[in-house]
C-alpha positions in Angstrom: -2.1 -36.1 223.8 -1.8 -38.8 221.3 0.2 -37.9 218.3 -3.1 -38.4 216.0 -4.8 -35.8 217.8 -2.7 -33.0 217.8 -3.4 -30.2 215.2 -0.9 -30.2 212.4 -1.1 -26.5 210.6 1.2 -26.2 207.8 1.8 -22.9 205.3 2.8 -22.4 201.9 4.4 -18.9 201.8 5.4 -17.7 198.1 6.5 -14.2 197.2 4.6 -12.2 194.7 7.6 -11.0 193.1 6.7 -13.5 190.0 4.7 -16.0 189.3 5.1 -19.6 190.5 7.8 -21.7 189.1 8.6 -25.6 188.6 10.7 -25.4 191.8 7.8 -23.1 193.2 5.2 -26.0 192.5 7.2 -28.6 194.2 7.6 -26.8 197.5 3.4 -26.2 197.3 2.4 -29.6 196.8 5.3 -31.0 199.5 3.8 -28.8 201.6 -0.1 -29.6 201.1 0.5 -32.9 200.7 2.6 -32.9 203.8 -0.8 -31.1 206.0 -2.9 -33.7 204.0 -1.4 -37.0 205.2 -1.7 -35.7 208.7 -3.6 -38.3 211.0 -3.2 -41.3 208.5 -4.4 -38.9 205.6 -7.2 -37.1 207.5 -5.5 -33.9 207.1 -4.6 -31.4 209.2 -4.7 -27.5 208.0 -2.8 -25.8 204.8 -2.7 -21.9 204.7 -1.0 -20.2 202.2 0.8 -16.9 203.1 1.4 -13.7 201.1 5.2 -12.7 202.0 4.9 -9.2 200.4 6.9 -6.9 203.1 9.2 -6.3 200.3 7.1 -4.1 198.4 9.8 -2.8 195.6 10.0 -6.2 194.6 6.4 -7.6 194.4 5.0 -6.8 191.2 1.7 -5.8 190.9 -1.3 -8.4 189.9 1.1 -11.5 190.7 -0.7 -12.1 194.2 -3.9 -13.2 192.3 -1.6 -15.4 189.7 0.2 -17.1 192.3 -3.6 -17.7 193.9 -4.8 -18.8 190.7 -1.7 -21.0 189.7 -2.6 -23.3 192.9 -6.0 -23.0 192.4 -5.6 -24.6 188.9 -3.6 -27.2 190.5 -5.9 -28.1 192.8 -4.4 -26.8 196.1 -6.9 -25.0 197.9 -5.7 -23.3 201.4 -8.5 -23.9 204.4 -8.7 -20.7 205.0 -8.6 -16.7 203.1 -4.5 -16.5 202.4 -3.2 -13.9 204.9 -0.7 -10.8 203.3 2.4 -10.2 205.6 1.8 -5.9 204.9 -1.1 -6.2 207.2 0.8 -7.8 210.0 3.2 -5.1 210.4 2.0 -4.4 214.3 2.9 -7.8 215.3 6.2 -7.3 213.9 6.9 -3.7 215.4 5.6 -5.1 218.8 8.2 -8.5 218.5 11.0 -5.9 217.7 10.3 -3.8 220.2 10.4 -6.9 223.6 13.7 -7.8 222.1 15.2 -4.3 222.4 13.5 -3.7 225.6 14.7 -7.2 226.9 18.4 -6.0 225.3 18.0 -8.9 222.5 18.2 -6.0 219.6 20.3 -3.0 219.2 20.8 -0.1 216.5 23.0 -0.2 214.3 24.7 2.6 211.7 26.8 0.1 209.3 26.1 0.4 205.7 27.5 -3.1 203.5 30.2 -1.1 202.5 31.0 -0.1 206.2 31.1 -3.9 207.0 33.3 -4.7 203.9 35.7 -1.6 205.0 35.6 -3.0 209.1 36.4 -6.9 207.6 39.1 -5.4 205.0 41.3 -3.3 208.2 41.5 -6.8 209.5 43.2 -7.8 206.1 40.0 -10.3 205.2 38.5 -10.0 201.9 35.4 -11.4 201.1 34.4 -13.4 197.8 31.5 -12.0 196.2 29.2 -14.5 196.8 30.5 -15.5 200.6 28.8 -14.4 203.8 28.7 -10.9 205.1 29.2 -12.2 209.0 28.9 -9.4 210.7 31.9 -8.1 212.6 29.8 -6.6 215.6 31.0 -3.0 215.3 27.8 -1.5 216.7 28.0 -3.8 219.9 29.7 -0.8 221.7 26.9 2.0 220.9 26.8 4.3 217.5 29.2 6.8 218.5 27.2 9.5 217.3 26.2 7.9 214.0 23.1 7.5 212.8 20.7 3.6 213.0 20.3 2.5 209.7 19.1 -0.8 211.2 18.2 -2.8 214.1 20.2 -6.0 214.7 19.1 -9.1 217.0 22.4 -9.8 219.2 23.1 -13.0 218.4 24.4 -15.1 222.2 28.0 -16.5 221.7 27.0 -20.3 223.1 26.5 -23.4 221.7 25.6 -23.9 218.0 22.3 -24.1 217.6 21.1 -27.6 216.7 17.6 -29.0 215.2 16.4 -32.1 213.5 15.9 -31.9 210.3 12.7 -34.5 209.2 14.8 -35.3 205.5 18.5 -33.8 206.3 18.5 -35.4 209.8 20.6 -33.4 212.5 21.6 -30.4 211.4 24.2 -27.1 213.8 24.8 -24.3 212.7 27.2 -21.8 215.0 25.1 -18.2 214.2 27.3 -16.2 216.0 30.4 -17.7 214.0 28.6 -18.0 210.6 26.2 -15.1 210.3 27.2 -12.8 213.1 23.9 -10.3 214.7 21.6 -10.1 211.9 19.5 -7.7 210.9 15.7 -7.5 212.1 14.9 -3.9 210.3 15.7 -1.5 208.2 15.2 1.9 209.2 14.6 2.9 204.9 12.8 -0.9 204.3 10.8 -3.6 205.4 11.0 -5.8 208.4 13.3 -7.9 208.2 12.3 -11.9 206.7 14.0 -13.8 209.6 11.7 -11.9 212.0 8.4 -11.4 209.9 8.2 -15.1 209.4 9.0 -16.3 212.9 6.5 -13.9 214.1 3.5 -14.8 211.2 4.1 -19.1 212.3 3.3 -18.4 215.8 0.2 -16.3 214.9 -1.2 -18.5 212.8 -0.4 -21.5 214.5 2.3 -23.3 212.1 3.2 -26.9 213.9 5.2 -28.1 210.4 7.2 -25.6 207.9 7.9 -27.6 204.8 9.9 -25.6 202.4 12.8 -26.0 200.0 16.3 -26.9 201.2 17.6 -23.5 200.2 15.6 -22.3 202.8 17.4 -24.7 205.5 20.2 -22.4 207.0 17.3 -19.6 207.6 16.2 -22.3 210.2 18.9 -21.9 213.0 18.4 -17.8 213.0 14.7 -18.4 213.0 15.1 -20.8 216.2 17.1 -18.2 218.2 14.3 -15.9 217.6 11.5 -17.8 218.4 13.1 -18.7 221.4 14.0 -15.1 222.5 10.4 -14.1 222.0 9.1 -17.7 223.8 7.2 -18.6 220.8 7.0 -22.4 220.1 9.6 -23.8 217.2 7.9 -25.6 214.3 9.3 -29.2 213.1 11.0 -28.5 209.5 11.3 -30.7 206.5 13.8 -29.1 204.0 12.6 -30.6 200.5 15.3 -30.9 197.1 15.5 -28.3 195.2 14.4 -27.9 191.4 17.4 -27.2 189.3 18.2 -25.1 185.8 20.2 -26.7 183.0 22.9 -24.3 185.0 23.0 -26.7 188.2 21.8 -23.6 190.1 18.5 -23.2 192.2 15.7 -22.7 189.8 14.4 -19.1 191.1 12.9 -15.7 189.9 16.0 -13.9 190.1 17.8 -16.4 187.2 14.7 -16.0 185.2 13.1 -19.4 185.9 10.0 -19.6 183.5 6.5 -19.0 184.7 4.6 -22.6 185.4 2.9 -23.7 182.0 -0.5 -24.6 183.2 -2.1 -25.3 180.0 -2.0 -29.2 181.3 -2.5 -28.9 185.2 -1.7 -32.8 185.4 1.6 -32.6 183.7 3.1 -30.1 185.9 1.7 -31.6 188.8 3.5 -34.8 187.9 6.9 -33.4 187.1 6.4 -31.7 190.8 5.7 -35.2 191.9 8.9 -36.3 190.4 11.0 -33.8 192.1 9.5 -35.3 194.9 10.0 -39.1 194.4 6.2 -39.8 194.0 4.4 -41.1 191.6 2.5 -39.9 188.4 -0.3 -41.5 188.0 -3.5 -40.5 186.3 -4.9 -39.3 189.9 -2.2 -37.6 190.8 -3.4 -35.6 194.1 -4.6 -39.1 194.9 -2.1 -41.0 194.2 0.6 -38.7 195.7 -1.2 -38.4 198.9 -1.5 -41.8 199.7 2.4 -42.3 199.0 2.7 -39.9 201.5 0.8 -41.3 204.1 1.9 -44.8 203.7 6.1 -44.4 202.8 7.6 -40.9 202.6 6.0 -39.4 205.9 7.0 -42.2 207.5 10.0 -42.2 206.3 11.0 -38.7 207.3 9.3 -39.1 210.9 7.7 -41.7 211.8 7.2 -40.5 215.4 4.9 -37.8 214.4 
């Protein structure tokens, strides 16, 4: 099949914890304009996904602002958004053919117990480092309670993926992250697993998202290829930052889109991006797409 014919599906997949932000803006347009320029800018298909497992934290009302935010900006999904609590089956049915298949095993460690486990080895953690997890729960509970299932993550060779901005990228999961967790017996299912399963349901060929987002990408591979679902080709855009230097995000109070002039956030999105900011903005962007920065980034696709 020639590369112009082959469906592109791509997904914008915000959390309703909050409204959208500058830096949530610029991963929306990347992303439609990314499913847009598809076949020489006859487009291919742009959902948008609700990513509300994580019910404590979504705040009620915010799925309809976040709707309406890209709906003032012009960004209209092809097809009724989908909300990731109605999808729980799918996840329950993924977890259980990796436990069966002996991908996935309980686990009874609390954060503390993994601190306590790392610290009897004489390593301390910094407070922002990652928790790798030592693997204490390999060998069975030992009469302990789950609190968790954990995908068992294979000791071989990094894991390695191309990257359509960053290039090549490895990551060694079993060295850097350790068995992560796919559910929590007191929460929701776990984001590594929900998203891997909602892509292959709904068809996602392209994930555009911000570069935060990148070292989610090698867990997400392992899974998708444990289950024998098919792995998406990722472009990891820059990230929008506060006066700080730090990611511009809900949790360090990053301010709420100002949408009184569409055309002006659009355009400081578009700078983010490298594209221009023209009067026609959508229009404009698009057809920068099509003609340098998508062919820039892969110009095999």
């Amino acid at each position: 099949m020639s590369t112009q014919a082959r469906v592109y599906t791509g997904r914008f997949a915000p959390s309703p914890t909050g409204p959208l932000h500058a830096g949530s803006l610029v991963a929306a347009l990347a992303s439609w304009l990314d499913a847009r320029a598809w076949n020489d800018g006859h487009g291919g298909r742009w959902l948008v996904r609700i990513e509300d497992l994580d019910t404590a934290r979504c705040v009620p009302g915010t799925t309809e602002t976040i709707l309406q935010q890209l709906q003032t900006c012009g960004l209209h999904p092809d097809e009724p958004p989908e909300h990731q609590t109605n999808r729980t089956t799918g996840y329950a049915q993924a977890l259980q053919r990796l436990r069966e298949a002996g991908q996935a095993y309980p686990c009874a460690c609390s954060r503390r117990g993994i601190e306590n486990a790392w610290a009897r080895l004489g390593i301390v953690h910094d407070r922002h480092a990652e928790r790798i997890y030592p693997g204490t729960c390999r060998a069975g509970l030992q009469g302990r309670r789950a609190v968790a299932v954990r995908y068992l993550v294979p000791d071989t060779a990094p894991v390695i993926w191309q990257d359509r901005r960053l290039g090549m990228q490895q990551q060694d999961v079993a060295r850097a992250v350790g068995d992560f967790v796919l559910h929590r017996a007191d929460g929701p299912y776990a984001y590594q697993l929900a998203v891997v399963v909602d892509d292959a349901a709904q068809g996602v060929s392209h994930v555009v998202r911000g570069e935060d987002l990148c070292d989610n990408t090698p867990r997400q591979i392992l899974l998708q290829k444990a289950l024998g679902l098919p792995t998406p080709q990722y472009l990891h855009v820059p990230l929008v930052l506060a006066a700080d230097g730090h990611k511009l995000s809900k949790q360090n109070g990053a301010a709420a889109l100002d949408l009184a002039d569409p055309l002006a956030a659009l355009q400081h999105a578009a700078a983010a991006l490298g594209l221009p900011r023209g009067e026609g903005l959508l229009a404009d962007a698009l057809a920068h797409w099509v003609r340098a920065w998508r062919a820039l980034y892969n110009p095999a696709l």
